[in-house]
TIZA-497385 format. One record per residue: residue in one letter; x, y, z of N, C-alpha, C, O, CB in turn. Coordinates in Angstrom, 1 decimal, padded with zeros to 4 digits. Glycine has a CB too. Example, Ala and Ser with C-alpha at 12.3 -4.5 7.8 and 13.67 -1.06 7.14 Angstrom:
<pts>
code=A nx=013.2 ny=-005.7 nz=007.8 cax=012.3 cay=-004.5 caz=007.8 cx=013.2 cy=-003.3 cz=007.8 ox=014.2 oy=-003.3 oz=008.5 cbx=011.3 cby=-004.5 cbz=009.0 .
code=S nx=012.8 ny=-002.2 nz=007.1 cax=013.7 cay=-001.1 caz=007.1 cx=012.9 cy=000.0 cz=007.9 ox=013.4 oy=001.1 oz=008.0 cbx=014.1 cby=-000.6 cbz=005.7 .
</pts>
This chain:
<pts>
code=X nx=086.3 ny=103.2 nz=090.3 cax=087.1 cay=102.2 caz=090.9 cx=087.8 cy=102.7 cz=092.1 ox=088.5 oy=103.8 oz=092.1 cbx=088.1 cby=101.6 cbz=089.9 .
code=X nx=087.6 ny=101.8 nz=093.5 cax=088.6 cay=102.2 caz=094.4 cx=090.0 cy=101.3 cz=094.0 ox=090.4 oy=100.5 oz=093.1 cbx=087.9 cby=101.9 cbz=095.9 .
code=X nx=090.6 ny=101.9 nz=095.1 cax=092.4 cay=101.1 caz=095.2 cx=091.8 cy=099.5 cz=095.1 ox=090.6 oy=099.3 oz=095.4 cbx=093.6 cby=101.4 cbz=097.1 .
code=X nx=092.6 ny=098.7 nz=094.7 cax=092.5 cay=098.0 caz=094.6 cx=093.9 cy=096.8 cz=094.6 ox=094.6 oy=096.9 oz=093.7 cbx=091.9 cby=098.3 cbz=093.9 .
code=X nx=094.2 ny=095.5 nz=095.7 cax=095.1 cay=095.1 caz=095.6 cx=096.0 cy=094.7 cz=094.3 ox=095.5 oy=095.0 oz=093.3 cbx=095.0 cby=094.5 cbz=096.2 .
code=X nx=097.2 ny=094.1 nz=094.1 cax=098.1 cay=093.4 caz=092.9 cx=098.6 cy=092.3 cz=094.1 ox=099.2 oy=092.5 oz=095.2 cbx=099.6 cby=094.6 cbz=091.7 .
code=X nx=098.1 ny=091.4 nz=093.5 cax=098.6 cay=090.1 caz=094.0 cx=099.5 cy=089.5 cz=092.5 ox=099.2 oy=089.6 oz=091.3 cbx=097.3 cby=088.9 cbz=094.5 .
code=X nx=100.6 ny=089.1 nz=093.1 cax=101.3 cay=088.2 caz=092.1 cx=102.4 cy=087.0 cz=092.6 ox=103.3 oy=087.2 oz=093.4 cbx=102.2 cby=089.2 cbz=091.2 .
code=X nx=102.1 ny=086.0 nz=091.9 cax=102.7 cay=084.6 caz=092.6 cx=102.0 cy=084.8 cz=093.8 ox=102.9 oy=084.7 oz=094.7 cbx=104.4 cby=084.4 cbz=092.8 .
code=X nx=100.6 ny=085.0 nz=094.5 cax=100.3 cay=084.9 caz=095.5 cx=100.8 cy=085.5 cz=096.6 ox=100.7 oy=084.9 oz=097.7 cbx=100.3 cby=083.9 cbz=095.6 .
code=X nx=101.3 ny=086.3 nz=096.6 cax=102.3 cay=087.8 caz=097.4 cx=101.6 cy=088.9 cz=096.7 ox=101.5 oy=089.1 oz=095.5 cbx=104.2 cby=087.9 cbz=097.1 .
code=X nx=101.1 ny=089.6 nz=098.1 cax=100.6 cay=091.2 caz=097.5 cx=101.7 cy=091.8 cz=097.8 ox=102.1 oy=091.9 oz=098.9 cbx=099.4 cby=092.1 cbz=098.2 .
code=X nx=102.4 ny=092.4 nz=096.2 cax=103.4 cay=093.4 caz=095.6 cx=102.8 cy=094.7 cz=095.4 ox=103.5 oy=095.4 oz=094.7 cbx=104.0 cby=093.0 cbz=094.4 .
code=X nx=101.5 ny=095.1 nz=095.8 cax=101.6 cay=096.8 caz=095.7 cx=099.7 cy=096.6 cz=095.1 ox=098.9 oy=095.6 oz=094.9 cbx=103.2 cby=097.8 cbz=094.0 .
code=X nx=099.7 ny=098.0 nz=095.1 cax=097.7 cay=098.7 caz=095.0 cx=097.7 cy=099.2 cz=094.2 ox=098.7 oy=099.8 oz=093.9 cbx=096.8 cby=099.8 cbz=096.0 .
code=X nx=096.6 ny=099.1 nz=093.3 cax=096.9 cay=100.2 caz=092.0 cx=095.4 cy=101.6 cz=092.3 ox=094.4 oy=101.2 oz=092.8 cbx=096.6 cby=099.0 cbz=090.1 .
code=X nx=095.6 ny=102.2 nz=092.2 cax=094.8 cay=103.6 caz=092.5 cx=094.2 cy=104.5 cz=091.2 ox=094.9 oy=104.9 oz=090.3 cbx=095.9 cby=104.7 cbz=093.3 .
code=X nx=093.1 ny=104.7 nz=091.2 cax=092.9 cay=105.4 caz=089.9 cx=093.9 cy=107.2 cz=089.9 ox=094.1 oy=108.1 oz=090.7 cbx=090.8 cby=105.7 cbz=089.8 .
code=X nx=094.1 ny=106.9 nz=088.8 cax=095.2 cay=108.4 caz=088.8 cx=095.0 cy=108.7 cz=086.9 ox=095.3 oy=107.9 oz=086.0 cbx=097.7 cby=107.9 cbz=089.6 .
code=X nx=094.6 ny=110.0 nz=086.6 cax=094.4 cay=110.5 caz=085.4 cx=093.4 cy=109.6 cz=084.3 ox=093.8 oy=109.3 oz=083.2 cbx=095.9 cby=110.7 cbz=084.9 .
code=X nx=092.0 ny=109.1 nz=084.8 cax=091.5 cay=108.1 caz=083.9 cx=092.4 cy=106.7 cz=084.2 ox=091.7 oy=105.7 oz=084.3 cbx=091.6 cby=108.6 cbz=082.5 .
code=X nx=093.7 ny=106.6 nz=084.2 cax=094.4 cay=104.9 caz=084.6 cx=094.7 cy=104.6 cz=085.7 ox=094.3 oy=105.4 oz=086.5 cbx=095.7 cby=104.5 cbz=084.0 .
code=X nx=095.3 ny=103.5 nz=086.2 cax=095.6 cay=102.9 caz=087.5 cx=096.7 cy=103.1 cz=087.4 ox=097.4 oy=102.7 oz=086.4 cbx=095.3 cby=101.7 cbz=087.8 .
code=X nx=097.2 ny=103.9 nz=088.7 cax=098.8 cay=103.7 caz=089.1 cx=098.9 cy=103.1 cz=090.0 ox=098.2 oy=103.0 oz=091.0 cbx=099.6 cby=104.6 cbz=089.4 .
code=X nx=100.0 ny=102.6 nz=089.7 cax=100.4 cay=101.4 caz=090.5 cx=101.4 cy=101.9 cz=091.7 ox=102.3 oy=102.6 oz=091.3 cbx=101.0 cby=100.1 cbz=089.4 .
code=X nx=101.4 ny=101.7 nz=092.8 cax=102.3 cay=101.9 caz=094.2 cx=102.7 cy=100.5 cz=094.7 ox=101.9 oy=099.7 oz=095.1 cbx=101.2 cby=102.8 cbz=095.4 .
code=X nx=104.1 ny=100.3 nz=094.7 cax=104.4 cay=099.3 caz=094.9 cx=104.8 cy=099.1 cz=096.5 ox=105.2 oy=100.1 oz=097.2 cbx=105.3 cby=098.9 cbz=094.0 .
code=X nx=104.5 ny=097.5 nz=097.0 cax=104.8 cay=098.0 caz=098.7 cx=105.9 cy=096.7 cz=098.9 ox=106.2 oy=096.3 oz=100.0 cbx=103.2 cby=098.0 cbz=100.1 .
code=X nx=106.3 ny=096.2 nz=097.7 cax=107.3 cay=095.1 caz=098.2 cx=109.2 cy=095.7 cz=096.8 ox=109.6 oy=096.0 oz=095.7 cbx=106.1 cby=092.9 cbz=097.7 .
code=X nx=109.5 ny=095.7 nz=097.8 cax=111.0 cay=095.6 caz=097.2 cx=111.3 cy=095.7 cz=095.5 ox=111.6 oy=096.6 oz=094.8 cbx=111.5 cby=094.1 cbz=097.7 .
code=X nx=111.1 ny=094.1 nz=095.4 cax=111.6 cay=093.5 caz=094.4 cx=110.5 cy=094.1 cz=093.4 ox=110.0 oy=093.0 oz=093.0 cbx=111.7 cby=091.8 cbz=094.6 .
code=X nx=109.8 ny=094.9 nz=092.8 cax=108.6 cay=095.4 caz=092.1 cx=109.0 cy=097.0 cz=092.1 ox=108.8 oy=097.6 oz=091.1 cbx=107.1 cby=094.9 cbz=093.0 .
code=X nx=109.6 ny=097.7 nz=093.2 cax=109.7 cay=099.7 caz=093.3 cx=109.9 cy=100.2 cz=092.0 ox=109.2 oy=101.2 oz=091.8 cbx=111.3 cby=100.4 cbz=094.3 .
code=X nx=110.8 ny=099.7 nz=090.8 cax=110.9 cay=099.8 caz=089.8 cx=109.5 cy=100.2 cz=088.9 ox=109.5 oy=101.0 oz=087.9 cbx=111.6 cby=098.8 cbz=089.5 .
code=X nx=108.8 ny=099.7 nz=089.3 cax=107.5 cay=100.2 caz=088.5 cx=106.2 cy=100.7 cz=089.3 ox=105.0 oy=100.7 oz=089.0 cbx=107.1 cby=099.1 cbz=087.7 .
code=X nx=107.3 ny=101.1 nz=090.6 cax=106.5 cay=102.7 caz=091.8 cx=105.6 cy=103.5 cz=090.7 ox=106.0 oy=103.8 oz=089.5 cbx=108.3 cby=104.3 cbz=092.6 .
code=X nx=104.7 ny=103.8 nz=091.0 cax=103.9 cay=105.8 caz=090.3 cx=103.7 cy=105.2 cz=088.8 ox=103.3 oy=106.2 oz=088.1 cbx=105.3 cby=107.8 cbz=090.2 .
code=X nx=103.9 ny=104.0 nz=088.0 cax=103.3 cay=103.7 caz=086.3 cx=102.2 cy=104.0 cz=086.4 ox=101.5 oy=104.1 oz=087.5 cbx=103.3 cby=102.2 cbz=085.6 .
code=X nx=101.7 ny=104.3 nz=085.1 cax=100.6 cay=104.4 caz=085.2 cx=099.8 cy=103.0 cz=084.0 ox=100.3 oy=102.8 oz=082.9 cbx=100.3 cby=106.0 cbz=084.9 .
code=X nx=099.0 ny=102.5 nz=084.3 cax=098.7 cay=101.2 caz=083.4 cx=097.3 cy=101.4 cz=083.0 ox=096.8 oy=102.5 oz=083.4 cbx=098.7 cby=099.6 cbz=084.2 .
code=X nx=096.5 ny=100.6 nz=082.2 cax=095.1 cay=101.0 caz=081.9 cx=094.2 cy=100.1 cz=082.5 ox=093.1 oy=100.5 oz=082.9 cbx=094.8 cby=101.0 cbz=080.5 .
code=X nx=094.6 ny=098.5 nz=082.6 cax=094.3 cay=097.4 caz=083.7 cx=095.2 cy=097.1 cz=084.8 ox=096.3 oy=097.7 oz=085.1 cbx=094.2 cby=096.1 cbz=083.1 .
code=X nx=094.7 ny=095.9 nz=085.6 cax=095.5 cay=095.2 caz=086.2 cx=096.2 cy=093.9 cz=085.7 ox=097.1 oy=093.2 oz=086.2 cbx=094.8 cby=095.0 cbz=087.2 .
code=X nx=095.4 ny=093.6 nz=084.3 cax=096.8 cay=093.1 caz=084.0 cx=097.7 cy=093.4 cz=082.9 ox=098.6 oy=092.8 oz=082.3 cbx=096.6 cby=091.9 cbz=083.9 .
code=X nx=097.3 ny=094.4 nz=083.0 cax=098.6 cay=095.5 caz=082.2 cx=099.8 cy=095.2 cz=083.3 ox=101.0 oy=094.9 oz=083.0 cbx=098.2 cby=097.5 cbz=082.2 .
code=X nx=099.1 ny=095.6 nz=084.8 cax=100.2 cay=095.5 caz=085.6 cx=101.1 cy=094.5 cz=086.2 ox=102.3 oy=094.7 oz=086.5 cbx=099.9 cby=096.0 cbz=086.3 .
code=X nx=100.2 ny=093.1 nz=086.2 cax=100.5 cay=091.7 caz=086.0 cx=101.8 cy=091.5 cz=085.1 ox=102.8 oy=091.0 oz=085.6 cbx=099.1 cby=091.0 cbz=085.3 .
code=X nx=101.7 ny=091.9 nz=083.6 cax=102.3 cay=091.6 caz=082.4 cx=103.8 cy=092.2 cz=082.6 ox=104.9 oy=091.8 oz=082.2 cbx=101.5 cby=092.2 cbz=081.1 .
code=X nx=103.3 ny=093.8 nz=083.7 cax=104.8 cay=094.6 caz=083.6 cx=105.5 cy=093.8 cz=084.8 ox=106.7 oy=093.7 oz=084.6 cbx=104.7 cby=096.6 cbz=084.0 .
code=X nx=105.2 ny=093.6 nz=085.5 cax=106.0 cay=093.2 caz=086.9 cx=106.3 cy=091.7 cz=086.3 ox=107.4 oy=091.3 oz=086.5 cbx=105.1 cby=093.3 cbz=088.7 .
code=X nx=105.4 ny=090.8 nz=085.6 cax=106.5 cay=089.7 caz=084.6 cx=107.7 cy=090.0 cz=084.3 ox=108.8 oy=089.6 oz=084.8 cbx=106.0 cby=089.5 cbz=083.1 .
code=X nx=107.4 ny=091.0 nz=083.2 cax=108.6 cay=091.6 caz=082.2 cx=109.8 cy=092.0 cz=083.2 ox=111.0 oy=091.6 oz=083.2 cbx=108.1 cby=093.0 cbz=081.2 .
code=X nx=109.2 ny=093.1 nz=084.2 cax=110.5 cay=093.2 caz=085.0 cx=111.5 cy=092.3 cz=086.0 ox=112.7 oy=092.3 oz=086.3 cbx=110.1 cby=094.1 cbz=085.6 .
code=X nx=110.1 ny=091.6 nz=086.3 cax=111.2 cay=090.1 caz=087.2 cx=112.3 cy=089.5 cz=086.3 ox=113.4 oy=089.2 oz=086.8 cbx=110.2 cby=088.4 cbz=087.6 .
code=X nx=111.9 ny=089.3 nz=084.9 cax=112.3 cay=088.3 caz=083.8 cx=113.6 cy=089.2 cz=083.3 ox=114.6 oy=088.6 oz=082.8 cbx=111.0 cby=088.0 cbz=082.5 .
code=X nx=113.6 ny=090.6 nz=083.4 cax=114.5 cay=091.7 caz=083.1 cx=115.7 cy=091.6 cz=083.9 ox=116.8 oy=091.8 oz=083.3 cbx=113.8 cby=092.9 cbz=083.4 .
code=X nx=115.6 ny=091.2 nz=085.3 cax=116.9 cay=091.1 caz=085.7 cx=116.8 cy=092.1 cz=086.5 ox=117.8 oy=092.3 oz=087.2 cbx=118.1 cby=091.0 cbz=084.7 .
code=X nx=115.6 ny=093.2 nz=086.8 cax=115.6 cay=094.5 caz=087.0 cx=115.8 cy=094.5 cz=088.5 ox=116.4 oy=095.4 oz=089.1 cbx=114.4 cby=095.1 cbz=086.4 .
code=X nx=115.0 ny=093.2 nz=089.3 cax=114.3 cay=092.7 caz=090.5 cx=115.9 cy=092.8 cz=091.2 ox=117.1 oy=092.6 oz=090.8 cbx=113.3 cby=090.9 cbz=090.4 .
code=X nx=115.1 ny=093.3 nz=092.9 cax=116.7 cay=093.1 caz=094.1 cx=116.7 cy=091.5 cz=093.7 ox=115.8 oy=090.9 oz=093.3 cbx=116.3 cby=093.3 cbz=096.5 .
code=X nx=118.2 ny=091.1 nz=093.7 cax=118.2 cay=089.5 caz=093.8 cx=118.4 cy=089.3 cz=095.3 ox=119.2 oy=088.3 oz=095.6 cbx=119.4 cby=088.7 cbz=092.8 .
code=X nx=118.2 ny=089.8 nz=096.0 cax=118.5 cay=090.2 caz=097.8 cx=116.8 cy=089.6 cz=098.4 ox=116.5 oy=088.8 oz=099.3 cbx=118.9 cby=092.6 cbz=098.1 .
code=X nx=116.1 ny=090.1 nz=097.7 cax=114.4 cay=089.8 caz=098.2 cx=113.8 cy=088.7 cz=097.3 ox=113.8 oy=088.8 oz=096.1 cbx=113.3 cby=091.2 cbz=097.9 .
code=X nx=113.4 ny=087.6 nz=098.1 cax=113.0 cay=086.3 caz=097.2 cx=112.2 cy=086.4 cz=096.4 ox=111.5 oy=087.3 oz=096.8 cbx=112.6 cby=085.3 cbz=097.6 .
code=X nx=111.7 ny=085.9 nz=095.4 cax=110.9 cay=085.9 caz=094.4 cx=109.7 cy=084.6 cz=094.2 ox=109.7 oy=083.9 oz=093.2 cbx=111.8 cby=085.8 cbz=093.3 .
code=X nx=109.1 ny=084.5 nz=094.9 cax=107.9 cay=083.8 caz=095.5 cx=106.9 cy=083.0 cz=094.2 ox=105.9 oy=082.4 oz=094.6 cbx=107.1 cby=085.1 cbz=096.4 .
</pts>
């Protein structure tokens, strides 16, 4: 697999990259940095985490949420 985008809510929030057998994920928007360098096994592993983290409270509330 090459890099490959993460679109979410229709906003590309970051690429995920093969790294050790999984995809890490490199985030290029703000509200998402929190889950910079994870490593996931899909993309929608990575989908599920950037859910959890918006829903977490984790997200800038400074950068909109689309």
């Amino acid at each position: 697999m090459e890099k490959q985008a993460v679109i979410f809510n229709g906003q590309e929030v970051g690429i995920v990259v093969p790294s050790e057998n999984r995809l890490k994920f490199i985030a290029v928007r703000f509200h998402v940095i929190g889950l910079d360098n994870r490593l996931f096994d899909t993309v929608t592993d990575v989908r599920r985490a950037i859910t959890e983290h918006l829903a977490s409270g984790r997200a800038s509330p400074a950068v909109p949420l689309h």
